[in-house]
C-alpha positions as CSV (number, residue, x, y, z in Angstrom):
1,X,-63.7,-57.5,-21.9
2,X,-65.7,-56.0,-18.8
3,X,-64.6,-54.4,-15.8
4,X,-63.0,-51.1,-15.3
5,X,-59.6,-50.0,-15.5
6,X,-58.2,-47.9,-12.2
7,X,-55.2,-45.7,-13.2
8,X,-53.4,-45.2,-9.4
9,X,-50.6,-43.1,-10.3
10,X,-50.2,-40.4,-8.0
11,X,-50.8,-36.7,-8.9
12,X,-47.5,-35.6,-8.5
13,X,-46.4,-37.4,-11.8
14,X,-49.3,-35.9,-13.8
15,X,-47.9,-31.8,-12.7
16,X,-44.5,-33.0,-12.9
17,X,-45.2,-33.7,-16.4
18,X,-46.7,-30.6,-17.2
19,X,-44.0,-28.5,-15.5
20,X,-41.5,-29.9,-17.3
21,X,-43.7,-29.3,-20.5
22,X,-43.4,-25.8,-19.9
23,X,-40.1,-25.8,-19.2
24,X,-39.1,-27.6,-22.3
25,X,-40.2,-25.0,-24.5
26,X,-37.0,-22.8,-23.1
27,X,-39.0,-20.0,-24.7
28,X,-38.0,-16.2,-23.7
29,X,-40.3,-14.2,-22.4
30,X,-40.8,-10.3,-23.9
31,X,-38.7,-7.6,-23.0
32,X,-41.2,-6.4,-19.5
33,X,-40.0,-4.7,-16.4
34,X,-39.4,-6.8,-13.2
35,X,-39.4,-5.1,-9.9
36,X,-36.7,-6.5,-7.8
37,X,-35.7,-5.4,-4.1
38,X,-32.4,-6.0,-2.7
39,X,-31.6,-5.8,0.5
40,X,-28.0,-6.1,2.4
41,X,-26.4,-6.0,5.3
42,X,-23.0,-5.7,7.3
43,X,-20.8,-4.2,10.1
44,X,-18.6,-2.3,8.0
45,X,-21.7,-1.3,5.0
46,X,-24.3,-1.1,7.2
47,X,-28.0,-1.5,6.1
48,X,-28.6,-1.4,2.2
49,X,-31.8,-1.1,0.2
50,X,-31.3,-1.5,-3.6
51,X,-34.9,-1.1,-5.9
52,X,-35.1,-0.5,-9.2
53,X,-36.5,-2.5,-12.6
54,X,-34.9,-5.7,-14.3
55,X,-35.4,-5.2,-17.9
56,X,-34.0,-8.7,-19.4
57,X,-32.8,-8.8,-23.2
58,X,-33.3,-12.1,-25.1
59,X,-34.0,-13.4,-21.8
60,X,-30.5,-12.0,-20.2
61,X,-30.4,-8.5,-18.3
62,X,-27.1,-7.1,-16.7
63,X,-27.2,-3.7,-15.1
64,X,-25.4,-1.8,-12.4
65,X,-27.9,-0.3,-9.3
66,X,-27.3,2.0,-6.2
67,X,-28.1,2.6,-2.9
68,X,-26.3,5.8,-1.3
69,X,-22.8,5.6,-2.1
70,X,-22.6,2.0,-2.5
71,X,-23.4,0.1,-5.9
72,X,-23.6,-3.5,-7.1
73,X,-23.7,-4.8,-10.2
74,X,-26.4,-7.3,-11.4
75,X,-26.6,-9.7,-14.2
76,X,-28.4,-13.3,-15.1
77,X,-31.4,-14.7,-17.0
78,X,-35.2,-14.6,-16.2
79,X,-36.7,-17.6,-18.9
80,X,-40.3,-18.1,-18.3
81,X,-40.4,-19.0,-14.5
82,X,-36.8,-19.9,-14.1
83,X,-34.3,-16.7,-12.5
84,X,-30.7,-16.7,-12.0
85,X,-29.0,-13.8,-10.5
86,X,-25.3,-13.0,-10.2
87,X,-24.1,-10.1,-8.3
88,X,-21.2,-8.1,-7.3
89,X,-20.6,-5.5,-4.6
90,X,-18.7,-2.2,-6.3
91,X,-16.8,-1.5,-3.2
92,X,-13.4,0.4,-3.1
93,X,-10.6,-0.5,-0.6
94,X,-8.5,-2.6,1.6
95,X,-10.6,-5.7,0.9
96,X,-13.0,-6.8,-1.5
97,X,-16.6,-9.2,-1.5
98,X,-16.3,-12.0,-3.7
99,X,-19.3,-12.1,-6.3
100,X,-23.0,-13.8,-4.8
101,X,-25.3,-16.1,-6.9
102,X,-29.0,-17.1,-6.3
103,X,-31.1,-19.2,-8.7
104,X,-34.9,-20.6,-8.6
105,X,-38.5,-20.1,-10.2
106,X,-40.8,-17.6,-9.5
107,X,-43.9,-18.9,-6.9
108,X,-47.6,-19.4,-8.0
109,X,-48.1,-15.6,-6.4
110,X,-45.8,-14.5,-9.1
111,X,-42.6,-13.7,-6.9
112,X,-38.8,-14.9,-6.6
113,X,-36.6,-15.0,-3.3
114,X,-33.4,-15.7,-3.5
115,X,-30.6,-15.2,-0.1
116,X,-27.5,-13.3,-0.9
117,X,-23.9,-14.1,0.6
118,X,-21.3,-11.6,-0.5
119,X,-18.5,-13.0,1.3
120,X,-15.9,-10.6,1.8
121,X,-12.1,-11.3,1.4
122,X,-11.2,-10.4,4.7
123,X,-14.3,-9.8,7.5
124,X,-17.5,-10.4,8.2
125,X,-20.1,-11.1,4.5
126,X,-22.2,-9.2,3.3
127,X,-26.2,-11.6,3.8
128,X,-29.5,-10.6,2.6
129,X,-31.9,-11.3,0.2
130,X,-33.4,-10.5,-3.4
131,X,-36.7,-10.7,-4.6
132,X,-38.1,-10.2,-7.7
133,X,-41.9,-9.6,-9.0
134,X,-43.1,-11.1,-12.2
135,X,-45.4,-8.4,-14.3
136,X,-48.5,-9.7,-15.1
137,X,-48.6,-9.2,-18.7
138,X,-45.2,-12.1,-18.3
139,X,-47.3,-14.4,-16.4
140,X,-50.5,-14.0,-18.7
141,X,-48.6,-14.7,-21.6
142,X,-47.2,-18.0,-20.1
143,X,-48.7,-21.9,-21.3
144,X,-51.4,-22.8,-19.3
145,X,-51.6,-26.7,-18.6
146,X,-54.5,-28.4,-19.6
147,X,-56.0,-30.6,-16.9
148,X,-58.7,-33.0,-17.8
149,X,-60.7,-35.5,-15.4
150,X,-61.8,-38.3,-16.8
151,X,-65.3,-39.2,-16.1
152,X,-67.7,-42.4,-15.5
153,X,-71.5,-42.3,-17.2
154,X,-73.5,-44.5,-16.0
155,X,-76.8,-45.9,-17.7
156,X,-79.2,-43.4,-16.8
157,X,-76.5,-40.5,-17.9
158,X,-75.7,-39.5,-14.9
159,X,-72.5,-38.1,-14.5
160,X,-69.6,-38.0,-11.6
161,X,-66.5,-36.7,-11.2
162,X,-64.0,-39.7,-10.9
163,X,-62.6,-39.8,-7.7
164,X,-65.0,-38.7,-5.9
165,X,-63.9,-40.4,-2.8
166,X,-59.9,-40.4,-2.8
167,X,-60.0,-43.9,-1.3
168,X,-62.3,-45.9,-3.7
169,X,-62.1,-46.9,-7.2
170,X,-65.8,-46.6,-9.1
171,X,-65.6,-49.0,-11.7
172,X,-68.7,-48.8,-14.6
173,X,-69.4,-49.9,-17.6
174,X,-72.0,-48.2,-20.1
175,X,-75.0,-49.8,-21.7
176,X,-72.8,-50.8,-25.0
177,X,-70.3,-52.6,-22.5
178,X,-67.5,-50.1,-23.0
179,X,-65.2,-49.9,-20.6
180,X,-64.4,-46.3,-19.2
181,X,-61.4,-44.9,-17.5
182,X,-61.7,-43.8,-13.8
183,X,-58.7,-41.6,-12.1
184,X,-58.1,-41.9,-8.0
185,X,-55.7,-39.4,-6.6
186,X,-54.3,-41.0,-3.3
187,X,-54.0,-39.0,-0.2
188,X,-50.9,-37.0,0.4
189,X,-48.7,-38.9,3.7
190,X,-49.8,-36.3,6.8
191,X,-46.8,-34.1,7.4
192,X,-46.2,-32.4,10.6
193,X,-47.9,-29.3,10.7
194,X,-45.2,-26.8,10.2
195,X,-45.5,-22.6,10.0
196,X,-44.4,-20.7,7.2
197,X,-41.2,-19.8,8.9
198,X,-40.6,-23.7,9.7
199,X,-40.9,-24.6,6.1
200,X,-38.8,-21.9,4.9
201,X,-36.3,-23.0,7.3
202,X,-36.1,-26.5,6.0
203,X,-35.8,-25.1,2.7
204,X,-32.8,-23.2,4.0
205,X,-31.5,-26.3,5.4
206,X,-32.0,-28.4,2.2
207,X,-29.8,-25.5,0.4
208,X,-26.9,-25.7,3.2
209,X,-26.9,-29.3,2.2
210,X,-26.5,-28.4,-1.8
211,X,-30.0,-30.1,-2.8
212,X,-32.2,-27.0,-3.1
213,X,-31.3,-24.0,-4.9
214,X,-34.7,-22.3,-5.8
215,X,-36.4,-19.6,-3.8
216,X,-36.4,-19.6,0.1
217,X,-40.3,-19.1,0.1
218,X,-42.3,-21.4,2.5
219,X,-43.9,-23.0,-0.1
220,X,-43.2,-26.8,-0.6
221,X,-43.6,-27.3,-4.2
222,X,-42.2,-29.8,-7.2
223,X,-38.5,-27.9,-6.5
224,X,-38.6,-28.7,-2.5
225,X,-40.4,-32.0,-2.8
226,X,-38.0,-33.4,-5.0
227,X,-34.9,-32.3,-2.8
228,X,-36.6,-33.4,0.3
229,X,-37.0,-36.8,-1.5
230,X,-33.0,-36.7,-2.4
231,X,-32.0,-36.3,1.2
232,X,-34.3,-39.1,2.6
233,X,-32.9,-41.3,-0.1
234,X,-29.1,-40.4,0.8
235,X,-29.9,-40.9,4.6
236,X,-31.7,-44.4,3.9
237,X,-35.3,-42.7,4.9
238,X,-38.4,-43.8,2.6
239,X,-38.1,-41.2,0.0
240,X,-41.5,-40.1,0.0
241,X,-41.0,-36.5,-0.7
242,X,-42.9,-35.5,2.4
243,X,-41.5,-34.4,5.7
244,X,-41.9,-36.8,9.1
245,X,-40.4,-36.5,12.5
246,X,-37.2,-38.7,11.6
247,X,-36.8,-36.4,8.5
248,X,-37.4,-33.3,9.9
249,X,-34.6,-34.5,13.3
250,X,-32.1,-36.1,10.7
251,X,-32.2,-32.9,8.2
252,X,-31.6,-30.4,11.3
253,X,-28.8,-32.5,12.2
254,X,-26.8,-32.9,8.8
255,X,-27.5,-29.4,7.8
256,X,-26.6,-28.0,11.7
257,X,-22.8,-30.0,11.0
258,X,-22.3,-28.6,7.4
259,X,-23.3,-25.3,8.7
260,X,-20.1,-25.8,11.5
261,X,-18.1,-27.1,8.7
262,X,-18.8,-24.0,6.0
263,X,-18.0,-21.6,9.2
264,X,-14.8,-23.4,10.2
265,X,-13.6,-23.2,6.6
266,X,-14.8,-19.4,6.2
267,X,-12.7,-19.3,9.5
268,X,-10.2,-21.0,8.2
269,X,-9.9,-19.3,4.5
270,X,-10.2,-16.3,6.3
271,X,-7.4,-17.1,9.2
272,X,-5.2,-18.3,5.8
273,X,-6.3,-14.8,4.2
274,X,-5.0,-12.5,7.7
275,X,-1.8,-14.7,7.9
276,X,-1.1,-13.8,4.4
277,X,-2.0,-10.7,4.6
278,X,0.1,-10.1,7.8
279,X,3.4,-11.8,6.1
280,X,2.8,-10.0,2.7
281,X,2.7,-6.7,5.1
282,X,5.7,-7.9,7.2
283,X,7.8,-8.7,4.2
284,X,7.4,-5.6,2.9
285,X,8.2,-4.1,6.0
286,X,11.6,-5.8,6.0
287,X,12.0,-4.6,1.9
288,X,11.5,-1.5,2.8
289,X,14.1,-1.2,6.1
290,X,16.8,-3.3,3.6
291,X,15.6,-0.3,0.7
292,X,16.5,2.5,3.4
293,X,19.8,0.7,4.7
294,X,20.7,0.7,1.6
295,X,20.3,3.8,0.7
296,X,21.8,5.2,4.0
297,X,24.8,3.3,3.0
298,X,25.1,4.5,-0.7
299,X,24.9,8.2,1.0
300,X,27.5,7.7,3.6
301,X,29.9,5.9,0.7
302,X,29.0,8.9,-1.3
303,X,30.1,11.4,1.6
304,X,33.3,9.6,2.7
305,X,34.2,9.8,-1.2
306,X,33.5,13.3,-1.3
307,X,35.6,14.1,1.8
308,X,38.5,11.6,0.9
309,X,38.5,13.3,-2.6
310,X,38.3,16.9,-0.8
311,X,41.3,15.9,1.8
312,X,43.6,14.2,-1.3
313,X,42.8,17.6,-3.4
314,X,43.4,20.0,-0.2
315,X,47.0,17.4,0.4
316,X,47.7,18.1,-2.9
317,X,47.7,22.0,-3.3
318,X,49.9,22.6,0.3
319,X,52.6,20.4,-0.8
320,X,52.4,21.9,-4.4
321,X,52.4,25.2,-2.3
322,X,55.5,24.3,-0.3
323,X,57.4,23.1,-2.9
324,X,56.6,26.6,-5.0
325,X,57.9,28.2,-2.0
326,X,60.9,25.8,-1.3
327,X,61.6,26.4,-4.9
328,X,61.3,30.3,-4.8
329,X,62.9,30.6,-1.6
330,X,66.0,28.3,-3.3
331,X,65.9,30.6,-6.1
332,X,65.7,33.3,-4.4
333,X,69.2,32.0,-2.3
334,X,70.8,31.3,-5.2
335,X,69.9,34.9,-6.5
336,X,71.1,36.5,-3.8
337,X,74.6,34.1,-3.2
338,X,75.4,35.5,-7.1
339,X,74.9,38.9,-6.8
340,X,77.2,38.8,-3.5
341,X,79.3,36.5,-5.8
342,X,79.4,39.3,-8.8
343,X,79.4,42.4,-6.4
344,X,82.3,44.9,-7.2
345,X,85.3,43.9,-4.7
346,X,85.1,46.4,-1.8
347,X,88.4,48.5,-1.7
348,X,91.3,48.6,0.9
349,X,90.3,50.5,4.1
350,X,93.2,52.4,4.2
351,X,95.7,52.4,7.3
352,X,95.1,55.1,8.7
353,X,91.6,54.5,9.1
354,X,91.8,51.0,9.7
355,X,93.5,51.2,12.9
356,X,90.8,53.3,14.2
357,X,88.8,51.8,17.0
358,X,85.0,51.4,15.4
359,X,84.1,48.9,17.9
360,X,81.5,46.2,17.6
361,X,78.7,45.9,14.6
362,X,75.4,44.3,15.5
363,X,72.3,43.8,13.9
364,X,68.4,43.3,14.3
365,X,66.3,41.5,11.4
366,X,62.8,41.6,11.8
367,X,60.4,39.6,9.1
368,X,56.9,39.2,9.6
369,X,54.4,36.8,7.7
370,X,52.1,35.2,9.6
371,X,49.5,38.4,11.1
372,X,46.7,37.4,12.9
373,X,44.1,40.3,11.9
374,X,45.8,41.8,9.0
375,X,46.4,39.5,5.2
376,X,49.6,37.7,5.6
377,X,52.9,38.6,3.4
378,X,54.8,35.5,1.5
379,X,58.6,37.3,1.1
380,X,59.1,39.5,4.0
381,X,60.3,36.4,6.5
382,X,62.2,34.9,3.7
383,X,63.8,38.0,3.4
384,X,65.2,38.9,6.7
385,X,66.5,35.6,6.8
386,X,68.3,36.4,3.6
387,X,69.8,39.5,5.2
388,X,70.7,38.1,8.5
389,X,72.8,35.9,6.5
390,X,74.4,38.1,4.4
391,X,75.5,40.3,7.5
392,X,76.7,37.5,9.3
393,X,78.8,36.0,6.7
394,X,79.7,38.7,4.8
395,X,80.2,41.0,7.3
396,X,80.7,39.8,10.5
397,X,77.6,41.1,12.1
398,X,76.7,39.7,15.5
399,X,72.9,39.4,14.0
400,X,69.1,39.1,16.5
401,X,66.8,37.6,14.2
402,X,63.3,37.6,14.9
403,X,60.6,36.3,12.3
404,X,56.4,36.1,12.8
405,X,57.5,38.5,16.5
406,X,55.0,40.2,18.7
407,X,55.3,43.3,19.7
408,X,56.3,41.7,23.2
409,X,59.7,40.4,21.6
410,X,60.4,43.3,19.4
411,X,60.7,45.6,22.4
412,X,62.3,42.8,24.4
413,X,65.3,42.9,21.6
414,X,65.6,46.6,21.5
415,X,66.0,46.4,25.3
416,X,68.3,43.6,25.4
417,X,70.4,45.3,22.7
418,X,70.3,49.1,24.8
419,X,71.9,47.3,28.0
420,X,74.8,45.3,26.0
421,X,75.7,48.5,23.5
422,X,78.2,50.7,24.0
423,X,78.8,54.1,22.9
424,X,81.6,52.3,20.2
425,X,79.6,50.2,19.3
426,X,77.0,49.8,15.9
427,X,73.7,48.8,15.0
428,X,71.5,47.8,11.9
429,X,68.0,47.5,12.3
430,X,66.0,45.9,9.1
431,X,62.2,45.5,9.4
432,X,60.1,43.6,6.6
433,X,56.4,43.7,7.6
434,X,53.0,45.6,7.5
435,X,53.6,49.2,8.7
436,X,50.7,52.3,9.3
437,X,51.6,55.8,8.5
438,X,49.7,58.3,10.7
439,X,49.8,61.4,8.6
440,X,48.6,63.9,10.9
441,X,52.2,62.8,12.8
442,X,53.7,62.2,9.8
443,X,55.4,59.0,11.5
444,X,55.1,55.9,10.7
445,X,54.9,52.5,12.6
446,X,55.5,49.1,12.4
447,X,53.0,46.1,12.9
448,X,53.9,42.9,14.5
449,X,52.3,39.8,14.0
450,X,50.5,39.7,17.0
451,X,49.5,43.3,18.7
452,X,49.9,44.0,22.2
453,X,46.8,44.9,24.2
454,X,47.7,48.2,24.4
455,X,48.3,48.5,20.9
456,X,44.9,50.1,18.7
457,X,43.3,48.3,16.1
458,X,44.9,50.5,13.5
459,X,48.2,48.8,14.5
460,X,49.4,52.3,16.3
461,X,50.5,52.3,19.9
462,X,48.0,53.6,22.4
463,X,49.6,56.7,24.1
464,X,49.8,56.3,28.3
């Protein structure tokens, strides 16, 4: 058979292949040192700068790095070109950030940038950005693909490279009627022609819409192609895997409305979070006021029984005090009623001397218990009361009884007594009390219950 045989599959396929070759292998690279550079940001942190070394073992690395007082703690996989980082913010206090994850391959310039979004449990996140360096020992020691063209000779042995023109197939066909193999690469759709920034930012958009999740670099490779190729499919666009006008408008759009929606829920989760916050705070608040009350409460209960208990034992002793004196003082009465009883009978006045005129017999009974500046006395009231009886009804005294008296009604007797006495008449005077001996005198004095001003302190009376 003659003729040539065009293979028209387009490039893309051929490095796919290989790609996935290398990935296949899932083989861990050696224990080397990646440089990595962390940067974060935020109103309450500030700006952060982590840098240090990612020294992965078996593939896997987890470490803890610092920058000032803050820390963070990093862990993941590096296999061959593939990274995955996981990270968490060390932070102490009120609130905490939620761990942050980035994932993607390293570029053709060796490097890996992933974004970071520590969301924080109440507040604004954490955002930045992580990027890692590949040593070159790693990359050296990586599979290199093997790319072959085929080639067309041509009878005189002159050879070409096929596809010299991307839009024209060479067939040929040697001098022993062989047929050869000729390869055409077709030529990429023109794209828009789009900065650095601008493909970086459709990379960004692509992961907003969950189809991309390698590095944020710019660079449109296998990785961006393919999700660029996912979105145009989902949004009944020609997936070509290449970015045109409609693409570029319709991908702004979607990405601009789940960018809305992942802020209204933030705002949302984070509105949930403050209103939880605020009704955990309020209703322990209102534990803590119902804690106090109570506690006020038990204390007053406690005080009322104290004082109830205090009054019921202070009750208690007077009346077991009055009755002790009741039942002295009864004694006492009784005492007294049969001594009178068993007293020798007093003999016959005789005539002669009973039919002398001796006039009238009167008596003055002073007791005094209750002093106001000196102790008070238990018997001495009883007592006079116990004589002014005994005169009276024994007797036949005419009997002034004063007990607890001032000094006011002591004199006040005395003179009530000088202007009704006559020279026939008699008088008694008994005085149970507190008294004061002045020795220099060598008289002594009584005390009433209550002194007169001009009466001293030692309970003698003031000379005028």
């Amino acid at each position: 058979m003659s003729g040539v045989t065009a293979i028209t599959r387009p490039f893309g396929l051929l490095a796919c292949a290989l790609v996935l070759s290398l990935l296949g292998g899932g083989r861990l690279l050696a224990a080397e040192s990646y440089p990595f550079e962390m940067k974060l940001s935020n109103n309450v942190l500030g700006d952060n700068v982590f840098k240090g070394e990612i020294t992965p073992t078996n593939g896997r690395f987890e470490q803890i790095v610092s920058s000032g007082g803050l820390r963070v703690r990093l862990s993941g996989s590096i296999a061959e070109d593939r990274v995955s980082v996981t990270g968490e913010l060390l932070f102490s206090g009120n609130w905490r950030f939620f761990p942050f994850s980035t994932n993607g391959a390293f570029s053709s310039a060796g490097t890996f940038t992933g974004s970071v979004v520590a969301q924080r449990s109440n507040g604004q996140s954490a955002r930045g950005s992580i990027s890692i360096t590949r040593p070159a020992a790693v990359a050296e020691a990586l599979p290199k693909p093997e790319v072959q063209t085929a080639q067309s000779t041509d009878p005189k042995g002159d050879s070409a490279a096929a596809g010299q023109s991307q839009n024209q197939i060479q067939p040929e066909v040697d001098a022993t009627g062989q047929q050869q193999v000729a390869v055409v690469v077709p030529p990429e759709p023109e794209e828009p022609a789009l900065t650095r920034e601008q493909r970086a930012a459709v990379q960004q958009q692509l992961s907003v819409l969950g189809l991309y999740g390698s590095a944020i670099d710019g660079n449109l490779g296998l990785g961006t192609r393919k999700a660029i190729r996912r979105f145009q499919r989902l949004n009944k666009l020609e997936p070509t895997g290449y970015l045109t006008d409609a693409t570029l408008a319709k991908l702004e759009k979607k990405a601009s409305a789940r960018e809305q929606q992942i802020a209204a829920e933030q705002a949302a989760r984070q509105r949930a979070t403050e209103q939880q916050a605020a009704a955990e705070q309020q209703a322990a608040a209102e534990q803590k006021a119902a804690d106090e009350r109570a506690a006020q409460q038990a204390a007053e209960q406690k005080v009322a029984e104290e004082r109830a208990a205090q009054q019921a034992a202070a009750e208690q002793k007077a009346a077991e005090e009055r009755a002790a004196q009741q039942a002295a003082a009864e004694q006492k009465v009784v005492e007294e009623r049969t001594q009178v009883a068993t007293a020798p009978a007093v003999p016959a006045i005789p005539a002669e001397l009973a039919n002398l005129p001796y006039g009238r017999y009167h008596a003055l009974v002073i007791g005094n218990n209750a002093y106001r500046s000196l102790p008070k006395l238990k018997t001495a009231a009883g007592d006079a009361e116990a004589v002014a009886t005994l005169l009276q009804k024994e007797y036949g005294y005419d009997v002034t009884l004063l007990t607890d008296a001032s000094e006011e009604a002591i004199v006040g007797a005395f003179t009530a007594l000088r202007q009704s006495l006559t020279a026939e008449d008699n008088l008694l005077v008994y005085y149970a009390g507190h008294g004061w001996y002045d020795a220099d005198a060598e008289r002594g004095y009584w005390l009433p219950s209550m002194p007169s001003p001009t009466t001293s302190r030692t309970g003698s009376p003031t000379r005028r």
